[in-house]
N, C-alpha and C positions, 0 to 999 in steps of 0.2 A: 298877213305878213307880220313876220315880228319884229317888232320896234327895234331902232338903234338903239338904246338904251338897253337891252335883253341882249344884244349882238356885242356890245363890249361889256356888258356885264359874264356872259358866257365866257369871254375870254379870260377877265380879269380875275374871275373867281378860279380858271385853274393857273393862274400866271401866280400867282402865289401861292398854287398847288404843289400836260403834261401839256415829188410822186417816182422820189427815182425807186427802183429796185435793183436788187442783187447780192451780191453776197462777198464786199468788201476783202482785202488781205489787209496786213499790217504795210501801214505805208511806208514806201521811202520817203527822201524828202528833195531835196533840189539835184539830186543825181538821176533823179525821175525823167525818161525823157520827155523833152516838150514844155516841163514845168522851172527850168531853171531860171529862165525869164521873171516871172512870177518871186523866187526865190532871192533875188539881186535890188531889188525897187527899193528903195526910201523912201520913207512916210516926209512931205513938207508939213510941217503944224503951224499953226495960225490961230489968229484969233475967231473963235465961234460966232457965227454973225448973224445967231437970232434964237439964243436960247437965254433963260428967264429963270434966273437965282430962284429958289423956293426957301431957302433958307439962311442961316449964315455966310458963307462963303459964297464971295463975289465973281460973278462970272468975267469977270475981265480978267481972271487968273485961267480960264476953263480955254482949252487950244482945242481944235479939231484939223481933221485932216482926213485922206483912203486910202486904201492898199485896195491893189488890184486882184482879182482870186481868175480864177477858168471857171465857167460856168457848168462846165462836164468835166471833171477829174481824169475822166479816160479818153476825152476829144480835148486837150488843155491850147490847139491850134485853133479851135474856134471862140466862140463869142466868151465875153468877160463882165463880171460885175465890181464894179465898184461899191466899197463897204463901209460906213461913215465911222469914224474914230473918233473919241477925245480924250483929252488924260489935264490931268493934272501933277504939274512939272515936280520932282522930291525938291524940298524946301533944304537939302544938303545937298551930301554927296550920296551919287545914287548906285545902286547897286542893278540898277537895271528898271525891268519894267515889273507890275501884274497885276496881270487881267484878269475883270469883272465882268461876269455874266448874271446878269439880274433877274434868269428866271423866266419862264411862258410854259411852253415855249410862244416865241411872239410880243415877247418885252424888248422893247429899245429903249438900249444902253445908255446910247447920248444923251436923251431928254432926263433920262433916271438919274444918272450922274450927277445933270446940274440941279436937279433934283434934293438929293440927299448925297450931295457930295462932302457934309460934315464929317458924316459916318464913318469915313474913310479917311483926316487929313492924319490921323493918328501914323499911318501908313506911307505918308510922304517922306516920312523921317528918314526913308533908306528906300522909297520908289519913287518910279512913276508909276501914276495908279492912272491907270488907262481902261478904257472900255470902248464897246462897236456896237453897233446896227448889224444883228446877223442876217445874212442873206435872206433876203423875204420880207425883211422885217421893218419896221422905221425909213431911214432914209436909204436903205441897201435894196433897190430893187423892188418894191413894196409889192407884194400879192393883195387881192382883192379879188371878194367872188359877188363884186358889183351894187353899189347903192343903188336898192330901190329895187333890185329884184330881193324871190324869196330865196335866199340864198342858206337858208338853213330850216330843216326842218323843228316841229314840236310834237311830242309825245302826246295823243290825247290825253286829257284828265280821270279816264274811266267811264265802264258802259256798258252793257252792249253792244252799243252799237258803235263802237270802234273799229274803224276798217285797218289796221296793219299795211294792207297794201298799199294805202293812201300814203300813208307814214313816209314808206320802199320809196315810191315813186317822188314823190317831193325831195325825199332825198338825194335821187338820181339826177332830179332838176338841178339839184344846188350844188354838186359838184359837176355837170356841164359848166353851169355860169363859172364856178372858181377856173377851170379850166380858160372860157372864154376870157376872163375878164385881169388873168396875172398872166397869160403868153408862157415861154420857154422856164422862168423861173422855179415854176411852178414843179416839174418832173425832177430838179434838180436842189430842193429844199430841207430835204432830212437831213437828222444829227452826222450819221457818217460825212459827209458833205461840207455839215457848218465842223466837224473836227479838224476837217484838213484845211479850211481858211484860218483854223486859230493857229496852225505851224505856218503858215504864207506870214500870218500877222506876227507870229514870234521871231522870225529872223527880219522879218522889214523894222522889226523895234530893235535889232540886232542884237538879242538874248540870245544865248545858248540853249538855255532851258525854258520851258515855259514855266514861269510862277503864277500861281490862281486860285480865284477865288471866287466859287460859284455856287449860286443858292438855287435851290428848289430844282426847277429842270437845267440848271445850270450844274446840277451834280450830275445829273444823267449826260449832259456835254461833255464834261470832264472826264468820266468814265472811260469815254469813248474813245479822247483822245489818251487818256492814258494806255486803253489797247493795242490804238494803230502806231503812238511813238513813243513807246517805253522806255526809249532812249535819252527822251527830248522832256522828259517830265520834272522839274526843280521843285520848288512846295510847291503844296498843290492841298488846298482845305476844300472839302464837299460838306455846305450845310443846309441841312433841310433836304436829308437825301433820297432821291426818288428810287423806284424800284428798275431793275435791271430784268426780269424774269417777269411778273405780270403783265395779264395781257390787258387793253383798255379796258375790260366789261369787268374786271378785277378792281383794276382801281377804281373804278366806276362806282362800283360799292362801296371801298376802303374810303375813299372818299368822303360819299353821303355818309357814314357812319361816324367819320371824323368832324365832318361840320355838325353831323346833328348833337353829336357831345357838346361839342363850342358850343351852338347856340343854348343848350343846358345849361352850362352853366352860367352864358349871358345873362338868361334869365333868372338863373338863382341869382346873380348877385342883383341885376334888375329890381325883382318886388321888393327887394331894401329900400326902396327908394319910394317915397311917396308918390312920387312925378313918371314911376310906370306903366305906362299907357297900357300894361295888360294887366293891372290889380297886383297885388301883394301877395298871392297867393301861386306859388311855382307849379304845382300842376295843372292849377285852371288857365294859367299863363301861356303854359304848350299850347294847351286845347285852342286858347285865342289866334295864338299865330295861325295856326293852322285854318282857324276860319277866316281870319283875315284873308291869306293867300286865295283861296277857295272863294272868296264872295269877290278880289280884284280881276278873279281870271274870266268871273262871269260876266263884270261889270266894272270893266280898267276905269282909271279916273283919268281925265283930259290932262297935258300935260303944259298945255299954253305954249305947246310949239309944233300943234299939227298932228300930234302925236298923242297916243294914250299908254297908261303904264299899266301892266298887268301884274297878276299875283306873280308869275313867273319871274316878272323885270323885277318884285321885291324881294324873291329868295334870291338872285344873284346881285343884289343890295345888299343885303344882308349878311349872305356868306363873304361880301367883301368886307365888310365890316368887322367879322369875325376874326379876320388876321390877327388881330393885335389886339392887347388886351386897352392901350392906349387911344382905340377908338370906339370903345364900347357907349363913351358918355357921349360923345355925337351921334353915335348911331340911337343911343336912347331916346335924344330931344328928335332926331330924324323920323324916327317912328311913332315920337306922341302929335306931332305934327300931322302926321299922315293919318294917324288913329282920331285926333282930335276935332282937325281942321281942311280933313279931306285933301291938304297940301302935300303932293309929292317930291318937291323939287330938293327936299332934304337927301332922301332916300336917292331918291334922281342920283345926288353927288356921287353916291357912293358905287350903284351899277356901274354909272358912266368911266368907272377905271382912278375918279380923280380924287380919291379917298386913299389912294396908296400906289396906283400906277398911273400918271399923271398925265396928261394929253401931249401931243406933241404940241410945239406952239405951231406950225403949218397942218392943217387937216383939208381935205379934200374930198368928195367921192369920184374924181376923175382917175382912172386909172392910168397907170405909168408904161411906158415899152421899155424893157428897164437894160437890156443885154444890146452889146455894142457888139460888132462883129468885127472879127482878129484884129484888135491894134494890140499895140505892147504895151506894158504898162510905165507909166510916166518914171524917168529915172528919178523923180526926186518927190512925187508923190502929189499930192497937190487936195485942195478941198475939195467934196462932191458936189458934184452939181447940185441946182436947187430942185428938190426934189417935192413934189404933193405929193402927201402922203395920206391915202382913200382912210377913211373914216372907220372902215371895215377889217382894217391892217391885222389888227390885233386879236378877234376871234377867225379870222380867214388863215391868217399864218401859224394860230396855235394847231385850226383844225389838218392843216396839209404836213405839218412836222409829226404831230402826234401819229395821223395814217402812214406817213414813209414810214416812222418807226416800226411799226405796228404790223406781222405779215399773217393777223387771222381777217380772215374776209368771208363771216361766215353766209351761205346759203341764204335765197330769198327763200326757199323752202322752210327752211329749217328756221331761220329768224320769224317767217311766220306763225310756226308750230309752237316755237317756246316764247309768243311777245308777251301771250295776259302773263306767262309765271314769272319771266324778264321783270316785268312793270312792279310784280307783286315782291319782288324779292328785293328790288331797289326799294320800294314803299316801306318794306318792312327794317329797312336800312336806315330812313329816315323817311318821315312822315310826308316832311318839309323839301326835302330836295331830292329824296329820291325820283321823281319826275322828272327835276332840274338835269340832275346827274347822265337819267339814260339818256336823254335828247343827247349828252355831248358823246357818249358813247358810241352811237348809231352813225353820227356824223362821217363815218369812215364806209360806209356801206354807198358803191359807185363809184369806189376811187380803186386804184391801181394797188395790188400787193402791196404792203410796205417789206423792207430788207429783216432777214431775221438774225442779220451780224450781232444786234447790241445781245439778243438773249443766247445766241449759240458763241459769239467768239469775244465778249466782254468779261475775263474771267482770269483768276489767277496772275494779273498783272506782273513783273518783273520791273517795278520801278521801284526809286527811295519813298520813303514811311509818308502817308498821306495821311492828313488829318479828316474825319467824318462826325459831323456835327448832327445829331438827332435829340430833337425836342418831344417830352413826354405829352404834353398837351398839344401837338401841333395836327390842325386839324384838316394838313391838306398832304404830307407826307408825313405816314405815320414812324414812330419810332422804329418798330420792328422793320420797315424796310433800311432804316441803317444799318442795322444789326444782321438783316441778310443781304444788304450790297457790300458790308465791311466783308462777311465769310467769301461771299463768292471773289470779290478782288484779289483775296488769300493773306498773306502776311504782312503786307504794304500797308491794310489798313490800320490807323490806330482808331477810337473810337471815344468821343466825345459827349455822355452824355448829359445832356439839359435836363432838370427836372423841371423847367418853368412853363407857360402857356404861349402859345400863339406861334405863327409861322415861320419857320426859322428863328437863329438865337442871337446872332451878332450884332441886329438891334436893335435887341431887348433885354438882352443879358450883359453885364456886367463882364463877370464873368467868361462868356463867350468871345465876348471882343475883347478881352485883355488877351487868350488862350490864343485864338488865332491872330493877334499881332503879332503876338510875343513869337512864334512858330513861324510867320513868317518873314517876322524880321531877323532876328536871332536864330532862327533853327533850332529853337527849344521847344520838345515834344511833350504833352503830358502823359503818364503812363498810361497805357490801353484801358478803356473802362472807368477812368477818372469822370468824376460829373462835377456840377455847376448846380447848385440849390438852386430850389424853386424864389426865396427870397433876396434874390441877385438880382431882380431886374430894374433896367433903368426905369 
């Protein structure tokens, strides 16, 4: 079985990276029938009553509250989920709200927010700067595919004597249990879905427009909703922007290719340092990682919590680490620890999410029954209930959005036929994570079609000018997918390039976050193709 620490490391490393079906129209909105209900509710906000400042800014300023959504877009007479909110109030006069999606898919909002809510008070000047728990995710219904089952498969290390089928069938296990284990949520969790709760959430905050601001797979939410209400789109920044046309086994690679650069140059700048737990010398230093991973998977080290860590649970340590160039010097004492003293509790930190995607302060492995059946939703809004949220939230709900999205489901045949060249083509991607990588890609094999709206009808937009933020160094969405989701969006997009490192730019660049204040407080665009040097960053 693999460890928790591998199960939210798997998620966190694509959360700063990505079961209904069909084939979406461009949405109305509250003249929809059945949904007006929905379209009338007012959020009550309150104060938050059990989230934990991480930084600056004090959580006795942080309000929470929920909008009601339909749990089926096209049954909006049946069952409802409630969606957890919080914002922080504009410190003037406000020009309205916008919303922050932080990325997974499978990141909740609320705990991020109070989080790294500094990042953002720049922005209160002229909003509320509000953010949610998307459906699936945090305290909105939380998915889970069960602690304590095997609820995700692992890519053998190589062999002969690798069975494929073994892989198939494990897999088939672990999305049964996701099935058994998150109820009706589950079929109703992809981006087109969470698009049309962020318009239920834009008139409950009673905006005309939606304004926003979304990083990583929060550009690919964006996108979407810019498709379905082209009407309804005010600013609207996408940084860190994912691909709209590649299929998982694509990014899958683009991916491993992008971490295994990062961790390159980790390491160059690493053997500077005397206290490198892999020598001084940059190519004997690969060669080491690589045996490190290779000697933990044959021979994990005990964890002192029941648990052992594998070479696996240290690549997605690692690649979480890689986000920011700001966490390289913990991750370096994390690793001489681990090299020196056999102690993994360093590295530990960083799989476990809480090196840059932070735990919620309630965790659980009990799962939730999360869907109410036909009440209306509260005229004046009110806090969520208290919710456990299963331990497993966060690689379970990256793996059930990424599948909706996603409508290649290929062959057990044929997944057979091509796994050694599959294995051999990620490996040659990265040494280090191409293993890591396919296990996430595979993860969709047993699950139900995902919809093919974001790659056939996400295109050529008809909204006012969006800003698209791509970073040269980032090593979980590459630059050129900005460059080809800015062409396919068509003229609306302008384009923001970063020359600096690390995962999205807003912050770590200077730069970036004056560009997108400035744009979305003001309405001042920079000209298409403007960049940000590499030496702008905070």
């Amino acid at each position: 079985m693999r460890s928790a620490y591998r199960r939210r490391a798997l998620a966190s490393a694509a959360t700063l990276a990505l079961l209904g079906t069909g084939a979406p129209t461009v949405a109305a909105a509250d003249d929809e029938s059945g949904l007006s209900r929905f379209y009338h509710q007012k959020i009550k906000w309150s104060a938050c009553a059990d989230e934990t400042a991480m930084d600056e800014v004090p959580t006795d300023d942080l309000q929470c509250g929920k909008v009601t959504v339909p749990l089926d877009y096209a049954k909006p007479g049946g069952g409802t989920l409630d969606l957890a909110m919080a914002r922080y109030r504009a410190t003037g006069s406000s020009r309205g709200s916008v919303l922050l999606n932080f990325g997974g898919p499978g990141g909740a909002g609320v705990s991020q927010l109070a989080y790294d809510g500094k990042d953002f008070m720049g922005l209160t000047n002229g909003y509320d700067v509000v953010t949610f728990d998307p459906r699936g995710v945090g305290r909105s219904s939380p998915v889970s595919c069960g602690e304590g089952t095997d609820a995700d498969a692992d890519v053998p290390g190589g062999g002969a004597g690798d069975d494929p089928g073994a892989v198939l069938e494990q897999l088939r296990r672990a999305a049964r249990a996701c099935v058994r284990h998150s109820g009706p949520v589950l079929r109703h969790i992809g981006t087109v879905d969470a698009s049309r709760d962020l318009d239920v959430m834009r008139q409950a905050l009673g905006d005309k427009k939606l304004n926003y601001l979304g990083f990583s797979y929060g550009t690919r939410l964006g996108a979407v909703y810019a498709a379905q209400f082209p009407k309804k789109v005010g600013r609207f920044v996408l940084d860190g922007v994912d691909t709209l046309t590649e299929s998982l086994a694509e990014q899958g690679l683009a991916g491993a290719a992008g971490q295994q650069t990062a961790l390159e140059g980790f390491l160059n700048w690493c053997v500077t340092d005397i206290a490198c737990p892999f020598g001084q010398d940059a190519r004997i230093a690969r060669r080491r990682v690589v045996d490190l991973v290779t000697s933990l998977d044959s021979d994990p080290v005990p964890t002192g919590f029941g648990d052992r860590f594998s070479g696996q649970d240290l690549v997605g340590a690692i690649g979480q680490g890689l986000y920011s160039k700001r966490m390289w010097s913990p991750l370096e004492r994390a690793l001489a620890s681990l090299v020196e003293d056999g102690d993994a509790r360093g590295v530990m930190g960083f799989g476990g999410g809480g090196a840059a995607v932070p735990a919620l302060p309630r965790q659980s492995g009990v799962g939730q029954k999360p869907v109410r059946q036909n009440p209306s939703p509260d005229s004046d809004g009110g806090l969520v209930d208290e919710v456990e949220v299963p331990i497993d939230n966060l690689p379970a709900a990256l793996m059930a959005v990424n599948c909706a999205d996603d409508p290649d489901r290929p062959t057990t045949a044929r997944i057979t036929k091509q796994f050694a060249g599959l294995r051999a083509a990620y490996e040659k991607a990265s040494p280090v994570f191409g293993r890591y990588r396919l296990t996430e890609v595979l993860t969709c094999y047993g699950r139900p079609r995902g919809t093919d709206f974001i790659r056939t009808q996400v295109r050529d937009v008809d909204t006012p000018k969006m800003l698209l933020v791509g970073t040269r160094g980032d090593p979980a969405t590459p630059y050129r997918w900005t460059t080809e989701t800015a062409e396919r969006l068509g003229s609306s997009a302008v384009v923001l390039d970063n020359k600096g490192e690390g995962h999205t730019g807003y912050a770590s660049s200077k730069c970036v976050h004056r560009t997108v204040d400035t744009f979305l407080l003001y309405g001042s665009l920079p000209a298409d193709g403007s960049s940000c040097g590499a030496d702008d960053a905070d």
